[in-house]
C-alpha positions in Angstrom: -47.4 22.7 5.7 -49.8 22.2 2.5 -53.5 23.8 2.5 -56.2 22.6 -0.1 -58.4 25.6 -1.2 -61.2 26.0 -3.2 -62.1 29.1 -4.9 -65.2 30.6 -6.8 -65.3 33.0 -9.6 -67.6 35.4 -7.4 -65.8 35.0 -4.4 -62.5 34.8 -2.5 -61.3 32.4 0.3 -60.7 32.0 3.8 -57.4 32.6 3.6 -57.3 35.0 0.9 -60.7 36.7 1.1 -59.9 39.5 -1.5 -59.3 37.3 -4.1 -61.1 36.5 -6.9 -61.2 34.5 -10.1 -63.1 35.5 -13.7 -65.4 32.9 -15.2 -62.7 32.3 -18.4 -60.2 30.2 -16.9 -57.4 31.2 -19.5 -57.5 34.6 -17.8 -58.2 33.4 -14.3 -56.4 35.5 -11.8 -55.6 35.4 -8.1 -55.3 38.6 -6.5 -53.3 39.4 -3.4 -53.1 43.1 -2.8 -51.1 44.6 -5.9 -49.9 41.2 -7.2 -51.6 38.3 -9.2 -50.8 35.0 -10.2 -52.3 33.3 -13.6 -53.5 30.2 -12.1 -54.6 29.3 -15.7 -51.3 28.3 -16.9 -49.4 27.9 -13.6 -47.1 30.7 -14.6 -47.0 33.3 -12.0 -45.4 36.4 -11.1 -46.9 36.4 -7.5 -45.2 35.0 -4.4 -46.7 31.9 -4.7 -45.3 30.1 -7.9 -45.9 26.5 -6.3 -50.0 27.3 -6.9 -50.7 24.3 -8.8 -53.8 23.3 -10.8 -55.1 19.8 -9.6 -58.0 19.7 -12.0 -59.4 22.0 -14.1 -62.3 21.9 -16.8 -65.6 23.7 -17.9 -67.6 21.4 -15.7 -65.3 22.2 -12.4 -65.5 26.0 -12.5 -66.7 27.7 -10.4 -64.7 25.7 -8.2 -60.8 25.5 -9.3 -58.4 23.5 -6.9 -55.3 24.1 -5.9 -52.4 23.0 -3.5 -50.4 26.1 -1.7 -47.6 25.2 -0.2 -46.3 27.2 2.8 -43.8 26.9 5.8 -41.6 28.5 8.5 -38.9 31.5 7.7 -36.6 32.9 10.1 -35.9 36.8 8.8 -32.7 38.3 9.4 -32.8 41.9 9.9 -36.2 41.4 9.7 -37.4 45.4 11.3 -35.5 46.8 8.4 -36.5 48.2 5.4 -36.6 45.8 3.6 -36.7 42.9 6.0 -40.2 44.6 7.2 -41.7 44.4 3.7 -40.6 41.1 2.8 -42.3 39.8 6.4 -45.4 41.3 5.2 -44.9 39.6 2.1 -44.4 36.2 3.8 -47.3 36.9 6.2 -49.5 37.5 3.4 -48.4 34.2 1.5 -49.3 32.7 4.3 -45.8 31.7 5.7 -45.1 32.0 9.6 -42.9 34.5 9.9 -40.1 34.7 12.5 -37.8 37.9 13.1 -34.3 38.3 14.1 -33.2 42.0 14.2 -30.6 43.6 16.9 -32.8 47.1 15.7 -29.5 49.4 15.4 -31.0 51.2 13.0 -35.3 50.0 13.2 -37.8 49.9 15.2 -40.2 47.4 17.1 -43.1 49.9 15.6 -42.8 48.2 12.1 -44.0 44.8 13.4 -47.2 46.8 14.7 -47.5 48.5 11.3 -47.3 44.8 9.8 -50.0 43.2 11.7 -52.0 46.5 11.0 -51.9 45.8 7.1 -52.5 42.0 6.9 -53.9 40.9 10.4 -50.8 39.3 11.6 -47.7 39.9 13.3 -44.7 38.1 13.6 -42.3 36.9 16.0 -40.0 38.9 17.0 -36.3 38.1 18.9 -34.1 41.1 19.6 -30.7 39.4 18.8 -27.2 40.3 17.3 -26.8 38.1 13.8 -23.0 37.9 14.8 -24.4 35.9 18.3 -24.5 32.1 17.5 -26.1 30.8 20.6 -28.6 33.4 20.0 -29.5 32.2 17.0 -29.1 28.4 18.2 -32.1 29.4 21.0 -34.1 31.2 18.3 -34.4 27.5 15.9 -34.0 25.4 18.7 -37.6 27.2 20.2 -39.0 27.3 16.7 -38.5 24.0 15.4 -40.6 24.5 12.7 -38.6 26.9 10.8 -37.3 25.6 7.1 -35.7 28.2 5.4 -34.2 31.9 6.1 -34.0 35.0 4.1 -30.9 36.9 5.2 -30.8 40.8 5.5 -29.2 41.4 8.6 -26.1 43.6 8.0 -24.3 46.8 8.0 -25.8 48.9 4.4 -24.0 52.1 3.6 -21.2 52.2 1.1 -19.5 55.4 2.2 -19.6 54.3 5.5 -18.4 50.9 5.0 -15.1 52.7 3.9 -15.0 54.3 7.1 -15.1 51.2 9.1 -14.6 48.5 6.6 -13.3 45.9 9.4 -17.1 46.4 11.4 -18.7 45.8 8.2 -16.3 42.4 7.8 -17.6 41.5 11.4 -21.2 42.3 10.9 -21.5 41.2 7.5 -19.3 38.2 7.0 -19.1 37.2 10.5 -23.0 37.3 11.0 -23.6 35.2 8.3 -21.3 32.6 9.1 -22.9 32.5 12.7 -26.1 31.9 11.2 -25.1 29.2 8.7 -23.4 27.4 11.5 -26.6 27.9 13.2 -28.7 26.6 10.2 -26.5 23.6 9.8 -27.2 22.6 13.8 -30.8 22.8 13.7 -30.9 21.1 9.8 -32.1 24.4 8.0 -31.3 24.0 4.5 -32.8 26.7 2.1 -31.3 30.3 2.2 -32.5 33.8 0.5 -29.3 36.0 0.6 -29.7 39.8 0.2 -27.5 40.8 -1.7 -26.2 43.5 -3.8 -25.4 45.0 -7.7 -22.6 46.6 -5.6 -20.9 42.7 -6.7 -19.8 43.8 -9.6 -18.5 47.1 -9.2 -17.6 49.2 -12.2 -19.6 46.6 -15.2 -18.8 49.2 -17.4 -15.2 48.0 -17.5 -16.5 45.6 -19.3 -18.0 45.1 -23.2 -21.7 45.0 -23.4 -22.3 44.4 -19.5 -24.9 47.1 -19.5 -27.8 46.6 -18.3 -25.8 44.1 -16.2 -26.0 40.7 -16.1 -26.0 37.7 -13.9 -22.9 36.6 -15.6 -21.1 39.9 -15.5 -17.8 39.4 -13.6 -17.9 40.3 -9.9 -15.7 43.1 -8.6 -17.0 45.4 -6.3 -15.0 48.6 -5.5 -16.1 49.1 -1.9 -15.8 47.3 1.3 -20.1 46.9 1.4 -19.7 44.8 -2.0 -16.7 43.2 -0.7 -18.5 41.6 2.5 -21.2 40.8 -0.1 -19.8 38.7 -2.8 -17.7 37.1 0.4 -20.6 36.0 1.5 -22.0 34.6 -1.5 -19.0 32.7 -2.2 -19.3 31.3 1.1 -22.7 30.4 0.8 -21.9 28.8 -2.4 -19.3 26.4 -0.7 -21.4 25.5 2.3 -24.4 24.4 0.1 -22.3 22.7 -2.0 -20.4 20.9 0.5 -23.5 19.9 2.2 -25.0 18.5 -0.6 -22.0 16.4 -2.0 -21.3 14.9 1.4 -24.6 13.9 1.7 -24.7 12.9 -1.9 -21.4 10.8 -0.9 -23.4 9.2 1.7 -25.6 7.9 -0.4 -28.5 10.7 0.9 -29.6 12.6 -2.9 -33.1 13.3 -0.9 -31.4 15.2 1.8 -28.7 16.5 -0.7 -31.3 18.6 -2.4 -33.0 20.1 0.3 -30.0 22.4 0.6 -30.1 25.3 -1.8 -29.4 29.2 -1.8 -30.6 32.5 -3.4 -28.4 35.2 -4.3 -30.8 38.3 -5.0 -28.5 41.2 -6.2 -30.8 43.7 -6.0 -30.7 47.5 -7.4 -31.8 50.8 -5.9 -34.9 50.0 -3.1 -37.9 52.6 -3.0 -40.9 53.7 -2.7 -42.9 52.8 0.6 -46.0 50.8 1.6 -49.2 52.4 -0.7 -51.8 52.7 2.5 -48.9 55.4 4.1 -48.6 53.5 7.2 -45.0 51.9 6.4 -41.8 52.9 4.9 -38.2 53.4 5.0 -37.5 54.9 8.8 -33.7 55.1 9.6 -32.4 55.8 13.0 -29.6 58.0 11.4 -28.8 59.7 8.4 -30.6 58.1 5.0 -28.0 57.0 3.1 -30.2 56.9 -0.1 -31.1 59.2 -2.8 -34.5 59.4 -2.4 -35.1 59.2 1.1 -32.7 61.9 2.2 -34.9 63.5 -0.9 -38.1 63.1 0.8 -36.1 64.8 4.3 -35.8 67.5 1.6 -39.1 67.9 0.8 -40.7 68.0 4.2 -37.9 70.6 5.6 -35.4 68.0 7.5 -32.9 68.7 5.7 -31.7 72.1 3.9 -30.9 70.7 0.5 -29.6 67.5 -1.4 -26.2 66.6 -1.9 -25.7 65.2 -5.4 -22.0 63.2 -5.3 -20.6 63.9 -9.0 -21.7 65.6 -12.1 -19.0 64.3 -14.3 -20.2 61.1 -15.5 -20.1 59.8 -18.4 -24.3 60.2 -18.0 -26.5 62.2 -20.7 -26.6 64.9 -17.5 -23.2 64.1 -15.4 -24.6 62.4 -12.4 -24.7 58.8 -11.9 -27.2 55.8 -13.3 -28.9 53.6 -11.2 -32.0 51.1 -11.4 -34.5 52.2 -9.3 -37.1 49.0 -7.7 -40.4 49.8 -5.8 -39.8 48.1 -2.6 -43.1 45.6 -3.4 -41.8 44.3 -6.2 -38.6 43.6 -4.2 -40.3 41.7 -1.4 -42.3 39.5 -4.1 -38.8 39.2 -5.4 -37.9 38.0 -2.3 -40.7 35.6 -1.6 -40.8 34.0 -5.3 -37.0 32.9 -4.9 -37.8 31.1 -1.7 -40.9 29.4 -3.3 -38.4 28.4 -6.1 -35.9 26.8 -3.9 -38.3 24.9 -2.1 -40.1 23.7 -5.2 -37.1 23.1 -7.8 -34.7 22.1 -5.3 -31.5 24.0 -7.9 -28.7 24.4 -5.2 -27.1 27.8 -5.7 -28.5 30.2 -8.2 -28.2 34.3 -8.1 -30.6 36.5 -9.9 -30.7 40.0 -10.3 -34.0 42.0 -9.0 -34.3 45.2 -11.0 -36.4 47.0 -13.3 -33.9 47.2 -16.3 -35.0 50.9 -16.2 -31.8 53.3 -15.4 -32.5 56.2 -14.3 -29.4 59.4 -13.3 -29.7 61.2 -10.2 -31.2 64.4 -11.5 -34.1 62.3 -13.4 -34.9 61.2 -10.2 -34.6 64.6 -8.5 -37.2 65.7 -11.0 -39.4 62.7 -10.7 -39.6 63.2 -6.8 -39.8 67.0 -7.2 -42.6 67.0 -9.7 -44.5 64.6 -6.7 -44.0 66.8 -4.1 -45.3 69.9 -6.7 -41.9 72.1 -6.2 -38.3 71.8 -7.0 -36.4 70.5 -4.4 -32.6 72.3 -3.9 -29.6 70.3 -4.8 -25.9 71.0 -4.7 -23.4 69.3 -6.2 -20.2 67.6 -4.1 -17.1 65.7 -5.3 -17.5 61.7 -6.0 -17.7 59.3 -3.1 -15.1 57.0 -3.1 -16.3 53.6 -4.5 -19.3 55.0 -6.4 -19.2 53.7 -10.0 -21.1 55.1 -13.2 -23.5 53.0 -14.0 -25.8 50.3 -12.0 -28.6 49.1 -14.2 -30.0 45.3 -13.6 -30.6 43.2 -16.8 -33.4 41.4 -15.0 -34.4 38.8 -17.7 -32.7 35.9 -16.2 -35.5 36.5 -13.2 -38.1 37.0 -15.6 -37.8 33.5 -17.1 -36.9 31.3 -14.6 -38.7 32.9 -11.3 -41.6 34.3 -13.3 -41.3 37.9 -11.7 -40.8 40.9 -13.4 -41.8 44.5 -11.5 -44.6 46.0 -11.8 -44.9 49.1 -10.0 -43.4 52.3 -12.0 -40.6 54.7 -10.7 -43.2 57.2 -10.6 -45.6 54.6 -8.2 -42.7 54.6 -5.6 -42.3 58.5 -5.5 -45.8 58.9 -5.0 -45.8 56.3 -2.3 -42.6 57.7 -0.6 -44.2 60.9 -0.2 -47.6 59.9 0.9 -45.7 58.0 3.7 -43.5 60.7 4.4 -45.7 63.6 4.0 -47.9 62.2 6.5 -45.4 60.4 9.0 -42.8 63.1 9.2 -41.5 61.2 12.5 -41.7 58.0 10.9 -42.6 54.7 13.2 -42.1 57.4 16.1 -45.7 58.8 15.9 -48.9 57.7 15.3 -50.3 56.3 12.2 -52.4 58.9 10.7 -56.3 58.0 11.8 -57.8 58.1 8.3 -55.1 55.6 6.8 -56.0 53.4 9.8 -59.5 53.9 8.6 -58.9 52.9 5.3 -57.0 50.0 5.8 -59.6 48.2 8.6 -62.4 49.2 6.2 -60.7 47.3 3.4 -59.4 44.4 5.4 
C-alpha cells in the first residue's frame, strides 16, 4: 500500500499529526515520537527509510512530497516484550499489524496498552508457532499480509539447558511451521529475532571484540544453538526459493524473497509514558528486570552469576539496547528488505557500549536513589565473558544507530515499574493515561 503526503513546515499530517518540518530543508526533520528521519537527504535512522523526496526546491516548501510505503506484517510472539514494542513500532509506521502469540509467558493487556499509546490496536490470534494449520488460517484470513517479523520462541539460556529438546521444538520446530506456512500463502520477506548468543565465547577469537557480523558463530548453549539453526535454515529456504524461481526464468519473484537476521544484545528499558514494559509471567530471567523486582521489594536481593571474569570488576560484559531503539531496529530492516530486495543479510543491533554487571547495578541503583543488595553465585553454565555488539555494519547500511542512553532505559524501567508493580495485571496509573490522551 503507497500513501502520498504532503507536509508543511508549521504543521504535521493526517497520518502523522506530531510531526513537523523546519523551513531549511537541509535540516528538515520528520518526527515520530523519539525518532526522526532527515527527509533532506533521504538518509534516515527512523523506521521509515523508504521516505523518498519526489520534488524538492525553495519554491515548493512549505509543501515537501513524499511517497511512504507501508503493508501487512504478521508478528510472532507478538504480546512479548519485544514483539509488543515492535507492534507499536509498526502501528506507528503505519503498517497493519497482525499478532500471533500462544501468551505462555504475556498477556492480552499489552495490545490494550498498544492501542492506548498510538490509537490503534492490532489483531490478535491466540496460536501455538509450532501449529501449522494455525498459522495456514491466520494468512489464509489475512491475505494481505507481506512480510513477518519472527519472535515467537522459548528465551532463557539457563533454562534452555534444562530442557534443551523443548527449546529444539519451540524454537526450530516453530519456525519451520511458519516458513512452510509463508511459502503456502506466497509470503516472502522475514525479520528473524535473533541473538549475540550466535557466537558464543568471541573472545576465543583475535580482535572479535566489540563483535562483529563476521565473527564466527558458536554458541555455547542450547538457546544460541536453536538460534543460529534457525538462521541457517532460513538462509537455505530463501535461497532456494529464489534460485528456483530464478531457474524458472522468474528474477521478479526471485527477489521478493529475502530475510533479516537481527542479533541483538541485552533488551531494556520500558516504554517512556510508564504504561508498558517488560511483564513476565515467571521469574525475569534478565539482569535488570529481576533488578527492578529488587527495587520495589519482590525479590530479597540480586543474584550476580560470577565475579571472576576477566572484567575490570569480575562480573560479566554485556551491551545493553533501550528497547525503542530495538523496535526501530526492527522496523528499519523490514523497510530495507522490502525496498533493496538483498536476500539474506544479518546485522547486529547494539549500542557498541559494554557495560559489567555491577556498572549496571549502580546505574539502576543510583535511579532508584538506594543501593540495591546483591550476592554473588557460581557461573551459569553457557554464560561467556564478553557480549558487546560492533554495530557499524547497521549503521551504514540500515541507517540506524541507538539513540537512547543506558541511563534513558533505567529511568524508564523504573518509572514503569515503580508505578505498575503488578505489571499488565493492574490498572494503568490515571495520570499517565492523562498524559498520554492529552498529547495524542
Amino acid at each position: 500500500m503507497a500513501g502520498w503526503l504532503a507536509e508543511s513546515p508549521l504543521g504535521g499530517s493526517k497520518s502523522h499529526p506530531g510531526a513537523t518540518i523546519t523551513s531549511s530543508f537541509q535540516a528538515s526533520y520528520i518526527h515520530i515520537l523519539r525518532y526522526r528521519t532527515s527527509i533532506g537527504t533521504v538518509e534516515s535512522f527512523s523506521p521509515i527509510p523508504e521516505l523518498q523526496i519526489l520534488h524538492v526546491s525553495a519554491s515548493t516548501l512549505p509543501s515537501i512530497l513524499y511517497k511512504m510505503v507501508v503493508g501487512s506484517v504478521l508478528v510472532t510472539g507478538g504480546t512479548g516484550y519485544i514483539g509488543s514494542f515492535t507492534a507499536l513500532a509498526l502501528l506507528e509506521a503505519d503498517y497493519k499489524v497482525v499478532i500471533v502469540d500462544n501468551l505462555y509467558n504475556s498477556s492480552k493487556e499489552v495490545l490494550n496498552r498498544i492501542e492506548l499509546i498510538c490509537g490503534k490496536k492490532p489483531a490478535f490470534y491466540e496460536a501455538d508457532m509450532t501449529d501449522e494449520a494455525a498459522l495456514d488460517k491466520v494468512f489464509a484470513e489475512n491475505p494481505d499480509i507481506d512480510s513477518v517479523i519472527h519472535f515467537g520462541a522459548l528465551k532463557a539460556v539457563g533454562e534452555s539447558g534444562e530442557i534443551p529438546l523443548e527449546y529444539y521444538r519451540v524454537n526450530v520446530g516453530g519456525s519451520i511451521a511458519l516458513l512452510r506456512s509463508m511459502t503456502k500463502h506466497d509470503v516472502t520477506n522475514i525479520v528473524f529475532s535473533s541473538s549475540a548468543t550466535v557466537y558464543g565465547d568471541a573472545t576465543r577469537f583475535p580482535n572479535m571484540i566489540p563483535i562483529p557480523e563476521h565473527c564466527p558463530i558458536g554458541p555455547t548453549n542450547p538457546y544460541g544453538r536453536t538460534k543460529s539453526t534457525v538462521e541457517g535454515i532460513i538462509t537455505d529456504h530463501v535461497n532456494a526459493q529464489r534460485n528456483n524461481l530464478i531457474k524458472k526464468g522468474d528474477q521478479k519473484g526471485a527477489d521478493k524473497w529475502n530475510g533479516a537476521l537481527l542479533r541483538y544484545f541485552n533488551p531494556s528499558g520500558a516504554h517512556p509514558s510508564g504504561v508498558m514494559g517488560e511483564n513476565p509471567l515467571g521469574v525475569p530471567y534478565n539482569l535488570l528486570p529481576l533488578l527492578a523486582q529488587v527495587a520495589i521489594g519482590k525479590r530479597e536481593k540480586l543474584l550476580v552469576f560470577g565475579d571472576d571474569y576477566a572484567s575490570k570488576d569480575g562480573t560479566a560484559i554485556r551491551d545493553y539496547i533501550h528497547v525503542l531503539d530495538l523496535s526501530r531496529g526492527h522496523l528499519v530492516a523490514l523497510n530495507y528488505l522490502r525496498e533493496k530486495s538483498p536476500g539474506v543479510k544479518a546485522w547486529n543491533l547494539g549500542s557498541g557500549r559494554g557495560s559489567t554487571v555491577f556498572e549496571m547495578v549502580k546505574a539502576f541503583s543510583d535511579v532508584v536513589g538506594r543501593s540495591l543488595p546483591v550476592e554473588v553465585a557460581p557461573r551459569r553454565a553457557g554464560d561467556v565473558l564478553d557480549l558487546t555488539a560492533n554495530p557499524t555494519l547497521a549503521n551504514q547500511e540500515l541507517n540506524w544507530k541507538t539513540e537512547l542512553t543506558l541511563e534513558d532505559a533505567c529511568a524508564d524501567l523504573w518509572k514503569w515499574t515503580k508505578n505498575n508493580p503488578e505489571g499488565y495485571n493492574q490498572e494503568p496509573p490515571k495520570e499517565f493515561v492523562e498524559a498520554i490522551k492529552k498529547n495524542n
